[in-house]
C-alpha positions as CSV (number, residue, x, y, z in Angstrom):
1,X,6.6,-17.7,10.5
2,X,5.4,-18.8,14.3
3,X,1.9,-19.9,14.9
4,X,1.4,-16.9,16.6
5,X,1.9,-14.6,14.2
6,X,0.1,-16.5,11.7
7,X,-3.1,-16.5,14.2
8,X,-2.8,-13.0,14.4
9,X,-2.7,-12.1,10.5
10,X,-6.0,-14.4,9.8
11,X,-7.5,-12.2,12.8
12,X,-6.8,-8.9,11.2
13,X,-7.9,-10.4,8.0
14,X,-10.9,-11.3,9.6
15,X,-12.0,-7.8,10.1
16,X,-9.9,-5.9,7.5
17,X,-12.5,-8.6,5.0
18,X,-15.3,-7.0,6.8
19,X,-14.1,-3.7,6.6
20,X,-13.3,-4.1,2.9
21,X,-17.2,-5.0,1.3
22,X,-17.9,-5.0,-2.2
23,X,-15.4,-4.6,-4.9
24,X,-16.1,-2.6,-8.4
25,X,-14.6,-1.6,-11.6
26,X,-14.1,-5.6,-12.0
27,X,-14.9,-6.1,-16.1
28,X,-15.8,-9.9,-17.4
29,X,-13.9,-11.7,-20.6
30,X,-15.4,-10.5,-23.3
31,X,-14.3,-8.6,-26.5
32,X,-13.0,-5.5,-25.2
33,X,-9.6,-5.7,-24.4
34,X,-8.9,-4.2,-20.8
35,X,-5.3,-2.5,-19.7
36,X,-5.2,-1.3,-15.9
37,X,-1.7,1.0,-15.1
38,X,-1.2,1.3,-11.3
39,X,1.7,3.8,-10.7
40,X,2.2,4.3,-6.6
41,X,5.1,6.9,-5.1
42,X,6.6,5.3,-2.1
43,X,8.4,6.9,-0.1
44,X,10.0,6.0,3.4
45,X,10.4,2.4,3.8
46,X,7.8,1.7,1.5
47,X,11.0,2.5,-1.3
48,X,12.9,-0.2,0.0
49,X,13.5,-3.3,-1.4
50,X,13.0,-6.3,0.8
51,X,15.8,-7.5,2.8
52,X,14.9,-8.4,6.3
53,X,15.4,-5.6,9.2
54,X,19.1,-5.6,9.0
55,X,18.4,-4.9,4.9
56,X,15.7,-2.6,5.4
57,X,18.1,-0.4,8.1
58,X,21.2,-0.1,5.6
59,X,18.9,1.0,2.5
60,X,17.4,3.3,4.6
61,X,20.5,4.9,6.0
62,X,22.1,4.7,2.4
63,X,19.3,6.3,0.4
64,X,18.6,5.3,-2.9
65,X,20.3,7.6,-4.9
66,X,19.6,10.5,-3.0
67,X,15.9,10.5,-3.9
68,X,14.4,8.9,-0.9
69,X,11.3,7.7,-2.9
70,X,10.6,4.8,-5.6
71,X,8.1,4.6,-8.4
72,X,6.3,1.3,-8.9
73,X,4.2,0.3,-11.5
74,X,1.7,-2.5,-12.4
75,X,0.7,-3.0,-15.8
76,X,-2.4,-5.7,-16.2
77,X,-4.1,-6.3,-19.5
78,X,-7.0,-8.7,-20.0
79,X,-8.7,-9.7,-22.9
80,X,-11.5,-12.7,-24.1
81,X,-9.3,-13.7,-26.5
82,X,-7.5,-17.0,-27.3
83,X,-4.0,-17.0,-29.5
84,X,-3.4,-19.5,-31.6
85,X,0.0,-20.1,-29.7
86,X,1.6,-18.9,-26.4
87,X,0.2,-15.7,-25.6
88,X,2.6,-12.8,-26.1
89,X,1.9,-9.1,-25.3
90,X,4.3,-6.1,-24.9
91,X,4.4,-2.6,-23.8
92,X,6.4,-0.1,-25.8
93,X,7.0,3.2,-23.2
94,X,7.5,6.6,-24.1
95,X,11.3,7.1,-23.6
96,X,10.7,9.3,-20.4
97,X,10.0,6.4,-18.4
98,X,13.7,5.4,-18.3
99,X,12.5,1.5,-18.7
100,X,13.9,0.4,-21.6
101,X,12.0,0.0,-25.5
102,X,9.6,-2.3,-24.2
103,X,7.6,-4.1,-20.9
104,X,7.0,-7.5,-21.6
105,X,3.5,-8.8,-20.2
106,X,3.9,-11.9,-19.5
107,X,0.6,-14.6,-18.9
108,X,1.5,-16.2,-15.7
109,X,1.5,-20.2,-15.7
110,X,-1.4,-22.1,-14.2
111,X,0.0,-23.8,-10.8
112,X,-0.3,-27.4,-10.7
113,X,-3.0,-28.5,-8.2
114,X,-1.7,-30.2,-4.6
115,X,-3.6,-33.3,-3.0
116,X,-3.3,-31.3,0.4
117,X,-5.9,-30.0,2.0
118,X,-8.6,-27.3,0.4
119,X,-8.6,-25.5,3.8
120,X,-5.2,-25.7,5.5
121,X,-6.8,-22.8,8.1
122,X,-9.5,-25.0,9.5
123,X,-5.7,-26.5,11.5
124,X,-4.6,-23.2,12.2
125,X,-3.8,-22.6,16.2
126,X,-6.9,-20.4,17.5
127,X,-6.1,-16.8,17.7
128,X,-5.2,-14.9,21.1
129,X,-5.1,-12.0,22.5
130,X,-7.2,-8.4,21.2
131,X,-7.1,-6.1,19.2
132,X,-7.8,-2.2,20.2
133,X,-9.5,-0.2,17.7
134,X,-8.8,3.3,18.0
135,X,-9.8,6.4,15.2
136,X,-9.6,10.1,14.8
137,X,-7.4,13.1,15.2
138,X,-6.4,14.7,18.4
139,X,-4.4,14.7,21.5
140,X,-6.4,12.0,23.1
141,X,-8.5,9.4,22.1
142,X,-12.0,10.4,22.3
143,X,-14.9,9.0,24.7
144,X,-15.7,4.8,23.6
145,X,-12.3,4.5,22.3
146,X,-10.5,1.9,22.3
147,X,-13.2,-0.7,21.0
148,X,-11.9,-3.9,21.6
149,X,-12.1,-7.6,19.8
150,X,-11.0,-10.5,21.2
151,X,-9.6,-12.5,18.6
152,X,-11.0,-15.7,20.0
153,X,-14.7,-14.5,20.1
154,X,-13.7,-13.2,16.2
155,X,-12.1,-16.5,14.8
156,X,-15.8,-17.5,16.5
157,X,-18.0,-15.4,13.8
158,X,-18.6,-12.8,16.8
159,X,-17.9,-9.7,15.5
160,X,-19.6,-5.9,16.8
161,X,-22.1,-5.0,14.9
162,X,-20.4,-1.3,13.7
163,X,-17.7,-3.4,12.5
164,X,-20.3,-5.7,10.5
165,X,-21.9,-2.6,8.5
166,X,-18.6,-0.8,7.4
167,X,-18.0,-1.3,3.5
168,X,-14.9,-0.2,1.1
169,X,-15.1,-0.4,-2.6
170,X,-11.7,-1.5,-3.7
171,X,-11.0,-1.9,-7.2
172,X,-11.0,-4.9,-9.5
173,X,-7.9,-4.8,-12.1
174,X,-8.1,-7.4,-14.6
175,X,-6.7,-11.0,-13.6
176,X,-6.4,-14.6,-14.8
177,X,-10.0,-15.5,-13.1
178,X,-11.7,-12.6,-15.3
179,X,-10.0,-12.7,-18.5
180,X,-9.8,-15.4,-21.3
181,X,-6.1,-14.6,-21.6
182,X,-4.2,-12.3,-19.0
183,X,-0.3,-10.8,-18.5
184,X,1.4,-8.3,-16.3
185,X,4.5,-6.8,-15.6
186,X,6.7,-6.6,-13.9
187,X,7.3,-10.6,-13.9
188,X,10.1,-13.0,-14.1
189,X,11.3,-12.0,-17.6
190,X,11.3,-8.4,-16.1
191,X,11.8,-7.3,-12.6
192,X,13.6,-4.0,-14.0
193,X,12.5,-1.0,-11.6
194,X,11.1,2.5,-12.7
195,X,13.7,5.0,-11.7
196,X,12.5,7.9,-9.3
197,X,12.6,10.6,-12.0
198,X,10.9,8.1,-14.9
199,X,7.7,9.6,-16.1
200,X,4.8,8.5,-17.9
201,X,4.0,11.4,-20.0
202,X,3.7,10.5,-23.9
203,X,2.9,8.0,-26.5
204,X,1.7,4.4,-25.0
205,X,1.6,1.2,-27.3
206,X,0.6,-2.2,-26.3
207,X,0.1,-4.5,-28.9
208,X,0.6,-8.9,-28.9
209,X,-1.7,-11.3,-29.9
210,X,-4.4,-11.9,-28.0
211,X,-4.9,-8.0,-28.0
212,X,-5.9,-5.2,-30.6
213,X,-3.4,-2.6,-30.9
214,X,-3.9,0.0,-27.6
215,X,-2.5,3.7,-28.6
216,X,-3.0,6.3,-26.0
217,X,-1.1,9.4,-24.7
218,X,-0.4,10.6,-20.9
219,X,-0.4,14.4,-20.6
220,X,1.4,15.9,-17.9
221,X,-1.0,15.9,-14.7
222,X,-1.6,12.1,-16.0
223,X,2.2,11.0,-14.1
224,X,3.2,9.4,-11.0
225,X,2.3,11.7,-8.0
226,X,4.9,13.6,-6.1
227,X,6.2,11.9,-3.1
228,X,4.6,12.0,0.4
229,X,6.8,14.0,2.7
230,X,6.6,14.0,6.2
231,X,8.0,17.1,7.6
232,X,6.7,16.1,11.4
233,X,6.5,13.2,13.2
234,X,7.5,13.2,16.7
235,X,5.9,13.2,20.5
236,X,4.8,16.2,22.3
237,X,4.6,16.7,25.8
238,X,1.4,14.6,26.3
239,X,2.9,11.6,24.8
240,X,0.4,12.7,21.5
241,X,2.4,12.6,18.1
242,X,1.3,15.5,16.1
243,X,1.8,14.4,12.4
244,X,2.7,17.4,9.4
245,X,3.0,16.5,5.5
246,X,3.1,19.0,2.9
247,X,0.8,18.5,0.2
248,X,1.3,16.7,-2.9
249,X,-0.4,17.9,-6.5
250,X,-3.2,16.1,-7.8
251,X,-4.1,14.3,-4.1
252,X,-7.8,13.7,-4.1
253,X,-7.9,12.7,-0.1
254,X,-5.7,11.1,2.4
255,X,-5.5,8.5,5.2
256,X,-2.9,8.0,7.7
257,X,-2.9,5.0,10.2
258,X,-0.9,2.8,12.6
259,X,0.1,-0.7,13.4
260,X,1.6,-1.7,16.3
261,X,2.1,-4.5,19.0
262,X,0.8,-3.8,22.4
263,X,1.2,-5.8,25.5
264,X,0.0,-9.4,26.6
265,X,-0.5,-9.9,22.7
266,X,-2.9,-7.2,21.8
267,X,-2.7,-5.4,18.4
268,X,-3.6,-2.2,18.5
269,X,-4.3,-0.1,15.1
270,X,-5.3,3.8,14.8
271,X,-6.4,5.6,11.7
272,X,-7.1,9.5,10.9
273,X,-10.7,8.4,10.6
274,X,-13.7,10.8,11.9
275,X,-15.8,7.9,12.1
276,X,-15.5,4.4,13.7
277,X,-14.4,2.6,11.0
278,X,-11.7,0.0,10.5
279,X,-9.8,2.2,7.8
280,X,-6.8,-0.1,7.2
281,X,-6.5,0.4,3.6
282,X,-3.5,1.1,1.2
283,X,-4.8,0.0,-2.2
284,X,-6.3,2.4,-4.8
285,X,-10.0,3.9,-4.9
286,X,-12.1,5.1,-7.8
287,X,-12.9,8.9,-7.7
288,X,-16.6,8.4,-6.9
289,X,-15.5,6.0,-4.1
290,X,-13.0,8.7,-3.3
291,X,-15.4,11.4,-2.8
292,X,-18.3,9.1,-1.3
293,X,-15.2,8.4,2.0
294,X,-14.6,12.1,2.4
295,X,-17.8,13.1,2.3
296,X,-18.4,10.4,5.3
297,X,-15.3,11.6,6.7
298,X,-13.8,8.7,6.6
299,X,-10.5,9.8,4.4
300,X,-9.4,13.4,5.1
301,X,-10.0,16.0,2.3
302,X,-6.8,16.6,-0.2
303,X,-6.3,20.1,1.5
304,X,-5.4,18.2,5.0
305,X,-2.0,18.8,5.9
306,X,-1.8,17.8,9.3
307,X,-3.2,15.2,12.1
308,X,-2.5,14.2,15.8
309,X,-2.1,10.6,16.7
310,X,-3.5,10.4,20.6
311,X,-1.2,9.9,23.1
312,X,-3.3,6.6,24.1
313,X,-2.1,5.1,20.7
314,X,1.4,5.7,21.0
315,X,1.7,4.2,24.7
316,X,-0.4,1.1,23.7
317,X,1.6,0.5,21.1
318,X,5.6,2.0,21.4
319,X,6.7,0.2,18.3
320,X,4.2,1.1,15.9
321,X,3.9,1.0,12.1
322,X,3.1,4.8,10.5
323,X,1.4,5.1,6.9
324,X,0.2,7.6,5.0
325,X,-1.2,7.7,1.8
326,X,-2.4,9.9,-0.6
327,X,-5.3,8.7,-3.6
328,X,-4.7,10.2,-6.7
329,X,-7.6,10.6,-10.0
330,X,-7.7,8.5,-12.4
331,X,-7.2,8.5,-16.5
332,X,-9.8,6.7,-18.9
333,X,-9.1,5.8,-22.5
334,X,-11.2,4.2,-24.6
335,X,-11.5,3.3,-28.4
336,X,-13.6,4.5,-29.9
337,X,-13.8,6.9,-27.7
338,X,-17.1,6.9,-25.3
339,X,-19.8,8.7,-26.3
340,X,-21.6,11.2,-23.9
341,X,-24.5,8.9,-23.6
342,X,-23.1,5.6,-24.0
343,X,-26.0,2.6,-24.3
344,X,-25.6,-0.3,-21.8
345,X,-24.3,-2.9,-25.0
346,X,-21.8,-0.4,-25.7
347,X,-18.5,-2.1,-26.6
348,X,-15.2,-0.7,-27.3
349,X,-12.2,-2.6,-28.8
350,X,-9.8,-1.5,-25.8
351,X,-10.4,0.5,-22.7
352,X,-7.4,2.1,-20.6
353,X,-7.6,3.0,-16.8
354,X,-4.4,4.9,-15.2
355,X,-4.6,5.2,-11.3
356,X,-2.3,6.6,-8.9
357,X,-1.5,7.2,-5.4
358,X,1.6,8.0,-3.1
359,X,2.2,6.1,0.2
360,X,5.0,6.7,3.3
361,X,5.9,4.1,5.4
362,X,7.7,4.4,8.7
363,X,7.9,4.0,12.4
364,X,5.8,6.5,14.4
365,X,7.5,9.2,16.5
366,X,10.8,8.5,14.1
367,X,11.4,11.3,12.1
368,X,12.8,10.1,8.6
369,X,15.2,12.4,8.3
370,X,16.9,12.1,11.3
371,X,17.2,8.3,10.6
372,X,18.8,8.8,7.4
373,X,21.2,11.4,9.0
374,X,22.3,8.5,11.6
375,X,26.0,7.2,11.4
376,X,27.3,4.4,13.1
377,X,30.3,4.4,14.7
378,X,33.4,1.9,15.5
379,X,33.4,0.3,19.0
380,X,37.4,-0.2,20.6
381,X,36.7,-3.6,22.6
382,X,40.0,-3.4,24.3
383,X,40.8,-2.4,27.9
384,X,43.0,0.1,29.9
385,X,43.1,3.7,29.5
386,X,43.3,3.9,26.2
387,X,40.2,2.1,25.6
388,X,37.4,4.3,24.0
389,X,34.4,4.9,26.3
390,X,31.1,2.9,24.6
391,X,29.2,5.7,22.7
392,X,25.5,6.2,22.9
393,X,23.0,3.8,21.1
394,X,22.9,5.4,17.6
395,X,20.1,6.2,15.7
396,X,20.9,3.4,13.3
397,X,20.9,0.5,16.1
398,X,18.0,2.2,17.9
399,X,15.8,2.0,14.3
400,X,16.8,-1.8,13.9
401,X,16.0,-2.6,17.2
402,X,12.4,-0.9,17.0
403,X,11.8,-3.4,14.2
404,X,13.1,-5.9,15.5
405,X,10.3,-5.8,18.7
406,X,7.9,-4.5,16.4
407,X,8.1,-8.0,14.0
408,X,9.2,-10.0,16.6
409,X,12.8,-10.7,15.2
């Protein structure tokens, strides 16, 4: 990776660590054994396995299996106890899931430490260029948009004070630095995938030991959402690129946004967003969390269908990176079960959090389907009259070149 690109990711982390806050839902080692299952739908070319561009193009004009979407899962259990041995833990799935008897969590290995230094940033080449800041639905950007961050001034500490003040509660699964004795899957033992029509409804068993036994049972509703499927997603007139989804049961709210490159270096990102705010995110929320971001009008409600991105956003920024996401509830288990008015030193044996969401990824003013429907075709390289005329640029070379400007390749 150049030292450009590297300048500009610490930039956008920069803000995006602003823009993130607080975290919650984080648990410390202690005796109740925690298990976090985080099941995301994604669709586009979030469902493609990593391959560089020229992969990325050929999965996406192949398909995978016809279904055009993915299911991935994380499983993460934590718990304050110690085995005796190596730590060993397993998942047993209800057959529906189409995963095989059992997942295996596995505890990851503690890395050795490295003599190099603590902070290899502090060497990193100083940032250029901007980055435009633009938000909201509509055919154009609205009046004080774009604001705009110099990513000198920011690798400085200077940062606009709206920017400052924003907060996002992201979630805290269980992990190695909050548990005495941690494992997750998928891992190197198991890298099998879920396929797109495995479900999570029935009978859950984790057992191991550093762990009580966990029992639990999804209910249909408690499942992987439905994929997110754009049905629009192409310029108008005005340059504007209205944006149509249909809806997906058991959405709670939605974001879109886009990434881009822009000229002389700047970096220009858009969400749906009513409200200035840097709205760059993709991992899960809690419900409360859920409902405290539409309220603000930050996330669009789980009725929204539809939104424009402004024509000012898609000239900055040709080549730009589309997502849309959809957060889904939650499911709690517990054992014993919680009571109604649970004391603060209440302490089950095990406690069980299911979260979901379903994401798209693509290019903006690409419609999916049209890319998957592109065919290449053979080129005749000879010459004389009977040499076939060069055929226009096809959908398939036009995609690969898009990401190819778009991530500099």
């Amino acid at each position: 990776m150049n030292s450009k690109r590297v300048a500009l990711l610490g930039a956008t982390a920069a803000v995006a660590a602003l823009a993130i806050g607080t975290a919650h839902g984080q648990q410390k080692a202690g005796s109740t054994a925690t298990y976090w299952m985080s099941a995301d739908t994604m669709s586009g070319m979030g469902a493609m396995a990593a391959g560089g561009t020229g992969g990325m193009v050929s999965a996406m004009l192949g398909g995978r299996g016809g279904s055009g979407y993915a299911h991935n899962l994380t499983l993460q259990l934590g718990t304050g106890q110690r085995p005796t041995g190596e730590p060993s833990a397993e998942h047993i799935p209800p057959a529906g899931l189409q995963a095989g008897p059992s997942l295996p969590l596995v505890t990851p290995k503690t890395a050795p430490r490295t003599s190099g230094p603590t902070e290899p940033w502090r060497n990193m080449e100083k940032p250029k260029g901007r980055m435009l800041i633009y938000w909201g639905c509509g055919e154009h950007a609205r009046t004080g948009q774009p604001v705009v961050l110099d990513f000198a001034a920011m690798s400085a500490g200077k940062m606009p004070p709206a920017f400052a003040t924003t907060s996002f509660k992201f979630m805290t699964p269980p992990s190695p630095a909050t548990a005495a004795t941690y494992g997750d899957w998928p891992n190197d033992r198991s890298k099998s995938r879920i396929p797109a029509k495995g479900s999570l409804v029935g009978a859950h068993v984790i057992k191991g030991n550093y762990t009580p036994d966990i029992n639990f049972t999804l209910a249909p509703g408690q499942d992987f959402l439905a994929p997110v499927n754009l049905v629009a997603n192409k310029a108008g007139p005005s340059g504007a690129v209205p944006l149509a989804w249909s809806g997906v049961p058991g959405a709670q709210a939605w974001l879109a946004g886009t990434m881009g490159s822009g000229r002389n270096g700047d970096f220009i990102i858009w969400s749906s967003s009513e409200v200035q705010a840097m709205a760059m995110m993709s991992d899960y929320l809690a419900p409360e969390e859920i409902r405290r971001l539409v309220a603000g009008k930050v996330l669009m409600p789980a009725t929204a269908t539809s939104c424009t991105v402004p024509a000012e956003v898609a000239k900055a920024a040709p080549q730009s990176m589309l997502s849309l996401a959809a957060f889904g509830n939650e499911a709690n288990f517990s054992h014993p079960v919680r009571p109604a008015r649970a004391p603060a030193s209440w302490r089950p044996d095990w406690t069980v959090k299911l979260r979901t969401k379903s994401s798209y990824t693509g290019l903006l003013g690409m419609n999916m389907a049209d890319m998957m429907g592109g065919r290449d075709s053979g080129s005749n390289d000879g010459d004389g009259a009977d040499a076939t005329p060069a055929k226009p640029e096809t959908t398939k070379s036009k995609l690969k070149k898009g990401l190819g400007k778009l991530f500099g390749q």
